[in-house]
C-alpha positions in Angstrom: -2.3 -24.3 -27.5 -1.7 -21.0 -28.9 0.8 -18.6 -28.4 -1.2 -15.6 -27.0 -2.6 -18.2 -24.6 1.1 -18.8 -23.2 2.4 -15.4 -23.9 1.4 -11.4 -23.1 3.0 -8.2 -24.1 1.7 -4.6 -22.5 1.5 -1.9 -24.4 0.8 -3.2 -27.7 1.6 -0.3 -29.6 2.1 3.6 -28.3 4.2 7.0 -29.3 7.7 7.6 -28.0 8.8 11.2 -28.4 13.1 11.7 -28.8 14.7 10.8 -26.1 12.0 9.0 -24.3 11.3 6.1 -22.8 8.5 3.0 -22.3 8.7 0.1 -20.0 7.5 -2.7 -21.6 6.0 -5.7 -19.6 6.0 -9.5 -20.7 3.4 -12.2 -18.7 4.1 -15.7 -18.8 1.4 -18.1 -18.6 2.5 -20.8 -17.0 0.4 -23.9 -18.1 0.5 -27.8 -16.2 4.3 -28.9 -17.5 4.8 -26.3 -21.0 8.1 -25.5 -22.4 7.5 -22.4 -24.9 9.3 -20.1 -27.1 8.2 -17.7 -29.5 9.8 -14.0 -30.5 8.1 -10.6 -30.0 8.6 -8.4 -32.6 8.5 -4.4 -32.9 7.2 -2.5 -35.9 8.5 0.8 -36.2 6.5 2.9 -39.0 8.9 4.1 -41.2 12.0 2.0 -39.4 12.8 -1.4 -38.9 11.1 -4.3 -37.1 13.1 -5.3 -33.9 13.0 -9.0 -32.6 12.5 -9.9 -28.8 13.0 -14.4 -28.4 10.6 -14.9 -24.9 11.4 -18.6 -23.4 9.4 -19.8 -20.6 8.9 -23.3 -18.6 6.6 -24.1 -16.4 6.3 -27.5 -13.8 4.0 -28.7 -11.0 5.4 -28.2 -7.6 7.4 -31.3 -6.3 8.2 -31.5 -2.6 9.4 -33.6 0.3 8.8 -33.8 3.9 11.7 -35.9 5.9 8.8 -36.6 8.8 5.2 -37.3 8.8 4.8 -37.6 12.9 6.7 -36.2 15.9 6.6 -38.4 18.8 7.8 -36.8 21.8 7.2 -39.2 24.1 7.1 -38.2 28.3 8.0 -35.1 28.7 7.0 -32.7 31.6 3.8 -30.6 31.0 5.1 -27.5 31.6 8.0 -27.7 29.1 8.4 -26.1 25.6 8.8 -29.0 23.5 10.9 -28.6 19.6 11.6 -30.5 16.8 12.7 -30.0 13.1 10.8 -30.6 10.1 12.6 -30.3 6.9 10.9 -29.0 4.0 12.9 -30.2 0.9 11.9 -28.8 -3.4 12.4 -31.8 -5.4 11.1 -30.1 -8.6 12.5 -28.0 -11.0 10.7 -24.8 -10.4 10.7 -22.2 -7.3 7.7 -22.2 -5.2 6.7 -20.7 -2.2 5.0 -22.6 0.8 2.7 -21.4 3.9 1.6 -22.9 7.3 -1.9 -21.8 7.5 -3.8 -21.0 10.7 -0.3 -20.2 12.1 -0.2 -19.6 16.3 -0.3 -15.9 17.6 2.4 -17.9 20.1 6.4 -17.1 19.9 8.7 -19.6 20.3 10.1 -18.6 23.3 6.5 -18.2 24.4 4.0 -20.3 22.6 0.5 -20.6 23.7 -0.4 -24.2 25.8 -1.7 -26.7 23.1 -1.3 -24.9 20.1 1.7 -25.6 18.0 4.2 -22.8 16.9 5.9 -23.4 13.7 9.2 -21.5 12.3 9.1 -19.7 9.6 5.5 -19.5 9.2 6.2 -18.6 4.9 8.9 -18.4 2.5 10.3 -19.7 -0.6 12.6 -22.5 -1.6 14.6 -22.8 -4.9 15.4 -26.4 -6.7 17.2 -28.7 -4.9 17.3 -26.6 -1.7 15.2 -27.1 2.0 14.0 -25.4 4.7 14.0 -27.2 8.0 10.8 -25.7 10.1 11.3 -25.4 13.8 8.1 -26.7 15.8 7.5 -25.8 19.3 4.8 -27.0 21.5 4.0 -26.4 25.0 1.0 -29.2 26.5 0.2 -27.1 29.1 -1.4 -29.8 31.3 -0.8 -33.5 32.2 -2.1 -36.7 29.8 -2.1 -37.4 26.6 -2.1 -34.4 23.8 -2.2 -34.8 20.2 -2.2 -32.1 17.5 -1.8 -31.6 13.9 0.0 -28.5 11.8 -0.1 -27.8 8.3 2.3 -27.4 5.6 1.0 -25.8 2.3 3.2 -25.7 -0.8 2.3 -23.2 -3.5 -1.3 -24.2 -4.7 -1.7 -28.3 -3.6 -3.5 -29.9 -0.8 -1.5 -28.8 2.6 0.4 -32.3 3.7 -0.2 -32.8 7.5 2.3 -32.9 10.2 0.8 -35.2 13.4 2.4 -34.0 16.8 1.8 -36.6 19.5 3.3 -37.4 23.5 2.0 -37.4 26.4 2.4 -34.0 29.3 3.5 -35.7 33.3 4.5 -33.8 36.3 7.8 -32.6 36.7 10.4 -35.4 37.7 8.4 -37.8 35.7 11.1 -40.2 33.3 11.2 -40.6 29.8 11.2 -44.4 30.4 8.4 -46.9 30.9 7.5 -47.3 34.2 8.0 -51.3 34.0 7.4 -51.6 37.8 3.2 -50.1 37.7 0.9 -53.0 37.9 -1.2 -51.9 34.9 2.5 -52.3 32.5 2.7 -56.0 34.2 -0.9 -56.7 33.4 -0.2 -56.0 29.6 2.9 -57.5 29.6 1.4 -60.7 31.2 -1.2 -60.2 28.5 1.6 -60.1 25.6 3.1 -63.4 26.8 -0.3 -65.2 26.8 -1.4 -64.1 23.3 1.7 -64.6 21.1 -0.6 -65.9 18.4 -1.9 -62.4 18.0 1.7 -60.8 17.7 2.1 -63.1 15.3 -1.4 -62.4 13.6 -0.7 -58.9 13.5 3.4 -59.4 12.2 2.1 -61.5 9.1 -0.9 -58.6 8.4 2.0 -56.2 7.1 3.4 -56.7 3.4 5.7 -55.0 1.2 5.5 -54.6 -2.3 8.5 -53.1 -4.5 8.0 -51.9 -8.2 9.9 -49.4 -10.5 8.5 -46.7 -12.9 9.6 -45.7 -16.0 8.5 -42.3 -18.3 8.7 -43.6 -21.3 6.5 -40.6 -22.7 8.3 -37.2 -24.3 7.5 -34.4 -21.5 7.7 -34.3 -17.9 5.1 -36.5 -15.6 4.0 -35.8 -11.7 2.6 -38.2 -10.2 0.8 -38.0 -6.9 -0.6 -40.9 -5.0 -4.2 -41.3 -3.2 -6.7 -43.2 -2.7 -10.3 -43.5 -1.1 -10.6 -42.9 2.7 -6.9 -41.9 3.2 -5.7 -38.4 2.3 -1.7 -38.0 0.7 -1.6 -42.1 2.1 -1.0 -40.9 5.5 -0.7 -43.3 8.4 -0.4 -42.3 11.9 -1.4 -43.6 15.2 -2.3 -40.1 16.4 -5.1 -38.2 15.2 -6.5 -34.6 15.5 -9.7 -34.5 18.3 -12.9 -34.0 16.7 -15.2 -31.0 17.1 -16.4 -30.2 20.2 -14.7 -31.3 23.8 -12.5 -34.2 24.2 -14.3 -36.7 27.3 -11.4 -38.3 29.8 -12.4 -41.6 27.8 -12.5 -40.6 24.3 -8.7 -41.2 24.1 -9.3 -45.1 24.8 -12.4 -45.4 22.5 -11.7 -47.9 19.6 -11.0 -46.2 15.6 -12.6 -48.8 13.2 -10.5 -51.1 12.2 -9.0 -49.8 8.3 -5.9 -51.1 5.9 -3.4 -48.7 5.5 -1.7 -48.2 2.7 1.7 -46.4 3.0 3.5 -45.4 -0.9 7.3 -44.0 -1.0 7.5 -41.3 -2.3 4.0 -39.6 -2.2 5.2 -37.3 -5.5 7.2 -37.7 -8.4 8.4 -35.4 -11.1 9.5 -38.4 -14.0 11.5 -36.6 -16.7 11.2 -38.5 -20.1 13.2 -41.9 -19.5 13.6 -41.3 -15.9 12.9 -44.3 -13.5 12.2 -44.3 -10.2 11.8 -47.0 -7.3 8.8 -47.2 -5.8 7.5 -49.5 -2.2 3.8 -49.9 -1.7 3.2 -51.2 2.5 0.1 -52.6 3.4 -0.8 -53.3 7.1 -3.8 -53.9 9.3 -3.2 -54.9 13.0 -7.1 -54.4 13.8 -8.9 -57.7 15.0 -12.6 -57.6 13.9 -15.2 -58.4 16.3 -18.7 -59.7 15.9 -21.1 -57.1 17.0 -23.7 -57.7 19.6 -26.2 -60.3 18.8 -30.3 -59.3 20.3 -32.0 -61.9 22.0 -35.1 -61.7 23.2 -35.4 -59.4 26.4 -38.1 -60.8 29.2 -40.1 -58.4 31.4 -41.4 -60.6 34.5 -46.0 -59.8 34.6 -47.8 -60.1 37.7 -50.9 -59.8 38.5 -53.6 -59.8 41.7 -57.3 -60.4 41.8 -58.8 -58.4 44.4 -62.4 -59.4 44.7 -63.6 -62.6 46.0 -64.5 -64.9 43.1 -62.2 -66.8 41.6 -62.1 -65.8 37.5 -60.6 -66.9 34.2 -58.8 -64.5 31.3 -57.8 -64.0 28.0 -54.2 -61.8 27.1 -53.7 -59.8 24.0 -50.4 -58.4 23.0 -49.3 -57.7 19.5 -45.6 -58.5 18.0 -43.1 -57.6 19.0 -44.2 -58.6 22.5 -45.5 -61.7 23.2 -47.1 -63.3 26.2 -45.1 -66.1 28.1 -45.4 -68.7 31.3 -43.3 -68.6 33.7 -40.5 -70.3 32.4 -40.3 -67.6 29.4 -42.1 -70.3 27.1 -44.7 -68.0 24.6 -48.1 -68.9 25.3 -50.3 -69.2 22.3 -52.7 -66.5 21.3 -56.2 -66.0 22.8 -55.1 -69.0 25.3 -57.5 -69.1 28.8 -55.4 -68.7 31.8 -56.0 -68.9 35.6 -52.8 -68.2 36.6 -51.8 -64.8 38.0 -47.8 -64.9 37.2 -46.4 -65.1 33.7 -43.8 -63.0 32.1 -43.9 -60.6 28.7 -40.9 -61.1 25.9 -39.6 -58.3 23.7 -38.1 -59.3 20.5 -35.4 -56.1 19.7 -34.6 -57.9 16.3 -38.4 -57.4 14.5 -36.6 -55.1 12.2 -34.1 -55.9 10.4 -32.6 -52.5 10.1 -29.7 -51.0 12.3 -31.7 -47.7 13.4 -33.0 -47.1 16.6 -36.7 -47.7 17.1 -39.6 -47.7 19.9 -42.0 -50.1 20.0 -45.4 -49.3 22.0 -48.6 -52.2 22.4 -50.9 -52.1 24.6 -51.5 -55.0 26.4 -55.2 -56.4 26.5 -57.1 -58.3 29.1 -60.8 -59.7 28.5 -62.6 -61.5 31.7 -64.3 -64.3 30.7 -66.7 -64.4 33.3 -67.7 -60.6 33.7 -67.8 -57.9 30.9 -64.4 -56.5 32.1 -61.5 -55.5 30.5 -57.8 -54.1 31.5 -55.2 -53.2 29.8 -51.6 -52.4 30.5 -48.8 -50.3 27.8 -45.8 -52.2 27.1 -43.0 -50.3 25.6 -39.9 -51.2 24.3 -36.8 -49.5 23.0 -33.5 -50.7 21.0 -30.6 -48.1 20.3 -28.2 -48.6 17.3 -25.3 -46.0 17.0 -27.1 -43.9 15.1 -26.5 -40.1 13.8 -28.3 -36.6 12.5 -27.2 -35.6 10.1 -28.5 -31.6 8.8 -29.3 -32.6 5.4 -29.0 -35.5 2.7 -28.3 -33.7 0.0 -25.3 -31.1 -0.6 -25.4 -28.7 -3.6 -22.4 -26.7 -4.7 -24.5 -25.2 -7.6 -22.4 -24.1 -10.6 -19.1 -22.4 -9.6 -16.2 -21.3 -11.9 -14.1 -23.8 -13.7 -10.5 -24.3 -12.1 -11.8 -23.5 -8.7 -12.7 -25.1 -5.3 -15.8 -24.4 -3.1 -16.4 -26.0 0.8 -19.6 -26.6 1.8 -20.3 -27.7 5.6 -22.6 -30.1 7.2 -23.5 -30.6 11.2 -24.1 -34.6 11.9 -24.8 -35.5 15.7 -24.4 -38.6 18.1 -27.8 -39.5 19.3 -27.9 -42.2 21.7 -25.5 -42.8 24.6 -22.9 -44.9 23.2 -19.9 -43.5 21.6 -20.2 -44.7 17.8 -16.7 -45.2 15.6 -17.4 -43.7 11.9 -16.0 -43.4 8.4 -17.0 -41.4 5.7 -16.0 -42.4 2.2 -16.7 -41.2 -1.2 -16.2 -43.2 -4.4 -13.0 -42.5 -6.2 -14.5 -42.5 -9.5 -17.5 -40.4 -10.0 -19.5 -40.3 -13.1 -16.8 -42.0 -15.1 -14.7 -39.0 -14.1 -11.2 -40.1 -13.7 -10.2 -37.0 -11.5 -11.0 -35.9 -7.8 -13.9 -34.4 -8.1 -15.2 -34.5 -4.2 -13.5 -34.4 -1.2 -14.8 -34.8 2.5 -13.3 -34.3 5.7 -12.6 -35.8 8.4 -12.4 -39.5 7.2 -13.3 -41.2 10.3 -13.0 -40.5 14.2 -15.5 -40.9 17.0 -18.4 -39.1 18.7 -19.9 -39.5 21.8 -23.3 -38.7 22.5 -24.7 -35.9 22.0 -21.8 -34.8 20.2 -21.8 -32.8 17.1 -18.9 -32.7 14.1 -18.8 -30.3 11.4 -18.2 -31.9 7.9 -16.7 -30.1 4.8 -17.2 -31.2 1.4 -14.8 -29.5 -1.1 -15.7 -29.2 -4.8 -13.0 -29.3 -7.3 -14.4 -27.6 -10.4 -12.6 -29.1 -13.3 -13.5 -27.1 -16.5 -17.0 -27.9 -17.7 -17.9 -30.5 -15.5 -21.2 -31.6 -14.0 -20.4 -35.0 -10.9 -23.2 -35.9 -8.9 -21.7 -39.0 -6.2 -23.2 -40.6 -3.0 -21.2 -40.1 0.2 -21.7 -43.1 2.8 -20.8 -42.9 6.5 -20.6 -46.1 8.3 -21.2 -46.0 11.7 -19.6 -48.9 13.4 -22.8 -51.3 14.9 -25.2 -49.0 13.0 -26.4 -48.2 10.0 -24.5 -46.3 7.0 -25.8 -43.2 6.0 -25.8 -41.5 2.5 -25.5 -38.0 1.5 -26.1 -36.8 -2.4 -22.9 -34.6 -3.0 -23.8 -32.9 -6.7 -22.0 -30.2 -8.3 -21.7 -28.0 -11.8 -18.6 -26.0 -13.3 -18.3 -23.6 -16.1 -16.0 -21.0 -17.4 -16.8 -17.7 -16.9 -18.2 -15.5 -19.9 -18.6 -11.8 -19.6 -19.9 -9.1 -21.6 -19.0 -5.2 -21.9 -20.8 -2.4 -23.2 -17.9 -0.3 -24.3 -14.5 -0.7 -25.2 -12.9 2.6 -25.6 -14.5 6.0 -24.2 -14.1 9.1 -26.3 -14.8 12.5 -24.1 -14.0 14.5 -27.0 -13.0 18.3 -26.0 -13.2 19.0 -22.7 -11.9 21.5 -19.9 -8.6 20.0 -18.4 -9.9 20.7 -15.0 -12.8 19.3 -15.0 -13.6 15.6 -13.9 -15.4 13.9 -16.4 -17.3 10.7 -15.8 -18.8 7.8 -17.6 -20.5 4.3 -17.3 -19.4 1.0 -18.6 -22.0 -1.8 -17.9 -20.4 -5.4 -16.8 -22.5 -8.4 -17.4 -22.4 -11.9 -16.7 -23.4 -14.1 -19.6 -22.8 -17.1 -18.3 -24.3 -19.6 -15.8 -21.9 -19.4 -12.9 -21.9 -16.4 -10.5 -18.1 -14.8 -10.6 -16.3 -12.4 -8.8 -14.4 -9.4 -11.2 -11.8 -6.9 -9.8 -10.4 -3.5 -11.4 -6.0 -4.1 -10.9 -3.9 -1.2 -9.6 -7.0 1.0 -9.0 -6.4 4.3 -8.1 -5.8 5.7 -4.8 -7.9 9.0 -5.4 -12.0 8.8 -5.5 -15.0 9.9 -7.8 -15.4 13.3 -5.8 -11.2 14.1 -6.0 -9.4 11.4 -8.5 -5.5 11.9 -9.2 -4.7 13.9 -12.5 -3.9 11.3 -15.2 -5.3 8.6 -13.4 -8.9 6.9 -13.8 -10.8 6.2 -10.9 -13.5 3.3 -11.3 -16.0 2.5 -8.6 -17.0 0.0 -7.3 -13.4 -2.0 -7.8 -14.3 -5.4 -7.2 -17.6 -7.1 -6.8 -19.2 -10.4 -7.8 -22.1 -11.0 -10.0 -24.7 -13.6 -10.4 -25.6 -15.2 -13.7 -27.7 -13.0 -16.2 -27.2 -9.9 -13.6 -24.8 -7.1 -14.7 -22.8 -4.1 -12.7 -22.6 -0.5 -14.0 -19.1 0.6 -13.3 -18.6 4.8 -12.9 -15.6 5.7 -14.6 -13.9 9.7 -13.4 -11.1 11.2 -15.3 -9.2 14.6 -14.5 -7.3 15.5 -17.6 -5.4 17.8 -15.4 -3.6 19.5 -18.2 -4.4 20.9 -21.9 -3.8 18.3 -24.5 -4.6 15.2 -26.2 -5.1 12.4 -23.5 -4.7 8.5 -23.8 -5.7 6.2 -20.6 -6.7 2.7 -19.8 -7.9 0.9 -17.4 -8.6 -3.1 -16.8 -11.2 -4.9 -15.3 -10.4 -9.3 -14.4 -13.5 -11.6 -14.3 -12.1 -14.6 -11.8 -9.1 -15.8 -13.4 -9.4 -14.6 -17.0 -7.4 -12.4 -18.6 -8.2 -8.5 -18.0 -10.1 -6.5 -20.3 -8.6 -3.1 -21.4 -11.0 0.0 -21.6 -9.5 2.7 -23.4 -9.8 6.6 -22.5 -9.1 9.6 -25.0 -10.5 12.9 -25.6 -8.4 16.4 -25.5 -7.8 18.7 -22.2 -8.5 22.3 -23.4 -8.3 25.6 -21.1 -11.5 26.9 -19.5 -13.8 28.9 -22.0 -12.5 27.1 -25.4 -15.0 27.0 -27.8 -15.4 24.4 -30.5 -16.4 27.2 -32.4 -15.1 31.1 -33.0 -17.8 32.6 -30.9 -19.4 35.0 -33.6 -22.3 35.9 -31.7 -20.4 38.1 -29.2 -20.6 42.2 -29.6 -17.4 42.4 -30.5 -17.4 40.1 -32.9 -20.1 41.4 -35.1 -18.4 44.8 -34.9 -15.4 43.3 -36.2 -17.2 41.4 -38.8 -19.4 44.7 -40.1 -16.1 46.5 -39.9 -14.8 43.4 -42.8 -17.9 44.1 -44.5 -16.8 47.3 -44.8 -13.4 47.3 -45.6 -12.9 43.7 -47.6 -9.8 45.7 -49.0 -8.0 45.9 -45.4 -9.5 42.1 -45.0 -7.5 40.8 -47.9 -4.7 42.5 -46.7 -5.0 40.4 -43.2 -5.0 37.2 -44.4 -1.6 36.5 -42.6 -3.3 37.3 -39.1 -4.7 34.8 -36.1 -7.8 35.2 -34.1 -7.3 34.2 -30.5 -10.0 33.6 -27.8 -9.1 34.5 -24.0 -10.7 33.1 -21.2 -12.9 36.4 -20.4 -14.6 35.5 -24.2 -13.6 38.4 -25.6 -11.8 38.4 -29.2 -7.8 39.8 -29.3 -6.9 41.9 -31.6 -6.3 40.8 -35.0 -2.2 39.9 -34.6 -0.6 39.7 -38.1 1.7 36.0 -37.5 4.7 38.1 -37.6 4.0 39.9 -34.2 4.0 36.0 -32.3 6.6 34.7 -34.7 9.6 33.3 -33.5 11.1 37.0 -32.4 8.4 37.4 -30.1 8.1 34.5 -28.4 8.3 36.1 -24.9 5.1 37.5 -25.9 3.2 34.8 -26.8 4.6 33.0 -23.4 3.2 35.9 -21.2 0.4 35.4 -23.0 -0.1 31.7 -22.1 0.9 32.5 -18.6 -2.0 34.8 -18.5 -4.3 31.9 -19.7 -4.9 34.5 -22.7 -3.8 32.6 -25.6 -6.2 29.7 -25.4 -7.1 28.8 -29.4 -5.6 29.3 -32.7 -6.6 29.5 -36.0 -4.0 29.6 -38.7 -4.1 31.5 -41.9 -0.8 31.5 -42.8 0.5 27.8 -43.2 3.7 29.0 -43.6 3.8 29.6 -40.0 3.5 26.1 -39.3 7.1 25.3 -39.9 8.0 27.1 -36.5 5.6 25.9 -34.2 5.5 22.7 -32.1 
């Protein structure tokens, strides 16, 4: 990696007049676990060189949570609950942390259902904490369960589950042992002790040390597929939409869960650490529901007076049977008025809900007669919409994230249990690449949940995976999740705009073209842009316009550059303009602030002039003689008189002053060099 890459210095080079001075700035860079030094130096022309060592270290965020879940327990409804949540910095580095989505609730007056958390932001140094105060008011009776976030520096926010249950006032933290429904499952826990004892030997432990034997600092961070940070909790967040009275008691598909102390590491060369790995399952699988053949009872009446024989048609996956639900054979002659019709719901093999529709036909065998009937038949799976099959981030910029969102819905009337999973490794990429939330949860009919698919654009990267959602008793679903990143690239027209001469009240303006040269759309912003505007901008200070924007691939933004000199003189400016997360480009300024009516040239064409310059013509004795002399040009354009240097030498400086005050003495032309020694 190279230095400049680690390192930045601002200004890189300038003119400091006696006594004056510059504030120089140093950026550090700070790169995934980097320990740097280099030194600055300091050319002075015609002095010495002056040395500046820069150190710098930079390391992932490490951090701690001493709870995962606050169980309250019974508590009365109308009480504001709290608890403490410590937030301890196990690295080495400062970092700052956030609870997103924070309540507009107080503390002393937090709104019902929605958690308040204490401080909302802040920073912690190594080896310090911060314990978070959470309050939480449930507002009404029965069961509540809610979730906060944590979010340290620039990592995945770690989740905090909140979790009791809201009774009248008077109501006992204790369980109610005496209510018949607590001696029904008790009763139940005595007669199944097999299952206790199922579910005791479905947890195991598993302890394991790790060593960095490696030269530079290591963070490790634990997941794996289906189970975000290794979370486990027996309280969830509610799904979109509204909760039913049941949805509390519907069953979560049975899943192992995996449980690693601690989640993150920060393993300094030769460091070890212990390490337990849990695994537990107390979810009993059940077969699901096996279709059998579903009997429809068929009668029918002759209603004219000769007795008659018939022939019944019906196609699969009906079928015609006797009375005792025995299936007749096809094109069989029958006399007999009562039979039944079958429906097979397993003809297709699939788990998607289907309708079947036959008609059934009846042929007369003594008459040219025929009736027939419509059978119809319907089976219902769990099944789900989903809005689309395929989700396309496009190309987005390297080191970035992007959400995309997709609406599935419950169809049928049955609550369905679901997980969504993607693959862990996608196109042999070794990273997380895709994310999608939530994992799994329920939805009864005719609800609808939003899913988000995150993006993480690793540098130059193109993942294409295949999300799957099971649906418990139905079918599993699969969604195309494909994606591109690239680095930005950039192109400007100009580096450096040169105005020349011009008045030092008079705003100047110019255009520098911004174009995006590469293949994914970014966004560009100008820093510290000025407070003024194009019509009125601040003396000094360049005013840009637009100052931020974002541009699609092969499409470019002029920017309008205004500049007020504000005073005669040699000006120097810059401005910057940051594509995503690159470094800023510098655009200079120059050019020279003159007073109004400077020429570039002595104006001979004016009246006076050309009397002056016949009167030379005619006198080139008196014109050697006034060699020593200036020629000045005022602001009305006319031409001073020719001044020998002596009259606005040194002695008669007060002179010359009212003269500048006056705006008269605007541009000089010196004859006599010798002059120069006493002027600035």
């Amino acid at each position: 990696m190279r230095m400049q890459d680690v390192f930045d210095v601002r200004p890189l080079f300038g003119v400091l007049q006696p006594g004056e001075s510059e504030l120089v700035t140093f950026t550090f860079f700070g790169h995934a676990n980097i320990v740097a030094r280099v030194t600055a130096e300091c050319h002075v022309q015609g002095g010495p060189t002056y040395k500046v060592v820069v150190t710098g270290e930079a390391s992932c965020p490490s951090y701690q949570l001493d709870v995962e879940e606050i169980d309250w327990g019974l508590q009365a409804f109308n009480k504001v609950l709290k608890a403490e949540v410590t937030l301890r910095n196990t690295g080495v580095a400062e970092f700052t942390y956030v609870v997103p989505n924070s309540s507009t609730g107080t503390a002393a007056n937090p709104l019902p259902g929605v958690p308040v958390v204490v401080p909302t932001k802040g920073s912690i140094a190594p080896g310090k904490e911060q314990v978070l105060e959470v309050y939480y008011l449930p507002g009404k009776p029965g069961v509540f369960c809610r979730t906060f976030q944590v979010q340290v520096a620039y990592l995945d926010p770690a989740e905090i589950f909140l979790k009791g249950e809201g009774t009248l006032p008077g109501t006992t933290k204790h369980l109610p042992r005496m209510l018949k429904e607590n001696e029904e499952i008790l009763q139940e826990e005595e007669e199944n002790p097999q299952e206790e004892e199922m579910e005791r030997r479905s947890r195991c432990r598993y302890e394991f040390q790790l060593t960095n034997k490696g030269r530079h600092l290591h963070q490790l961070y634990w997941s794996t597929a289906g189970f975000h940070n290794l979370r486990q909790s027996s309280c969830r967040p509610a799904l979109g939409g509204t909760k039913s009275k049941g949805a509390s008691q519907s069953p979560r598909p049975g899943h192992p869960v995996f449980k690693l102390q601690p989640l993150q590491i920060d393993l300094r060369p030769g460091q070890t650490v212990d390490m337990v790995l849990e695994v537990s399952s107390s979810t009993v699988k059940k077969p699901t529901d096996v279709l059998t053949l579903q009997y429809q009872p068929l009668s029918l009446k002759n209603t004219c007076s000769l007795p008659f024989s018939f022939v019944m048609d019906l196609e699969q996956p009906f079928q015609i049977c006797n009375e005792d639900e025995q299936p007749l054979p096809a094109d069989s002659m029958r006399k007999n008025f009562i039979s039944a019709s079958s429906f097979n719901p397993a003809y297709k093999k699939d788990l998607n809900s289907w309708v079947a529709e036959r008609v059934l036909r009846m042929r007369i065998m003594e008459y040219p007669h025929k009736e027939q009937i419509t059978v119809r038949g319907e089976v219902y799976f769990p099944n789900l919409h989903l809005e689309t099959q395929a989700v396309d981030f496009g190309c987005i910029i390297s080191d970035t994230e992007q959400e995309l969102y997709m609406e599935m819905t419950k169809l049928q009337p049955t609550s369905c249990p679901l997980l969504l999973v993607i693959p862990d490794r996608q196109e042999g990429e070794h990273h997380k690449v895709f994310d999608v939330r939530p994992l799994f949860g329920v939805l009864q009919p005719g609800e609808s949940e939003l899913v988000t698919f995150t993006f993480f654009g690793h540098a130059n990267i193109v993942a294409r995976v295949t999300a799957q959602c099971h649906v418990q008793g139905g079918p599993t679903y699969k969604v195309v999740v494909t994606g591109e990143a690239s680095c930005p690239s950039y192109q400007l027209d100009v580096e450096e705009i040169d105005w020349g001469l011009q008045a030092f009240n008079k705003v100047l303006k110019a255009e520098v073209t911004l174009r995006n040269t590469g293949v994914a759309e970014f966004t560009y912003v100008v820093p510290n842009s000025s407070t003024g505007t194009a019509a009125n901008p601040l003396p000094g200070v360049p005013v840009v316009v637009p100052t931020k924007g974002s541009i699609a691939p092969g499409k470019e933004q002029v920017l309008e550059v205004y500049y007020l000199p504000g005073k005669p003189g040699v000006f120097c400016r810059t401005f910057q303009v940051q594509v995503a997360y690159l470094d800023p480009a510098e655009i200079f300024l120059k050019g020279e602030g003159t007073l109004p009516g400077t020429t570039k040239h002595l104006p001979r064409m004016l009246k006076e002039n050309e009397e002056i310059l016949q009167e030379e013509e005619e006198n080139p004795q008196e014109e050697e003689m006034e060699s020593d002399t200036l020629m000045m040009t005022m602001d009305n354009g006319l031409i001073a008189n020719a001044l020998p240097w002596r009259d606005f030498g040194p002695d008669n400086s007060a002179d010359c002053g009212r003269l500048v005050e006056r705006g008269l003495l605007v541009r000089c032309e010196m004859y006599d060099t010798d002059y120069m020694d006493h002027c600035d």
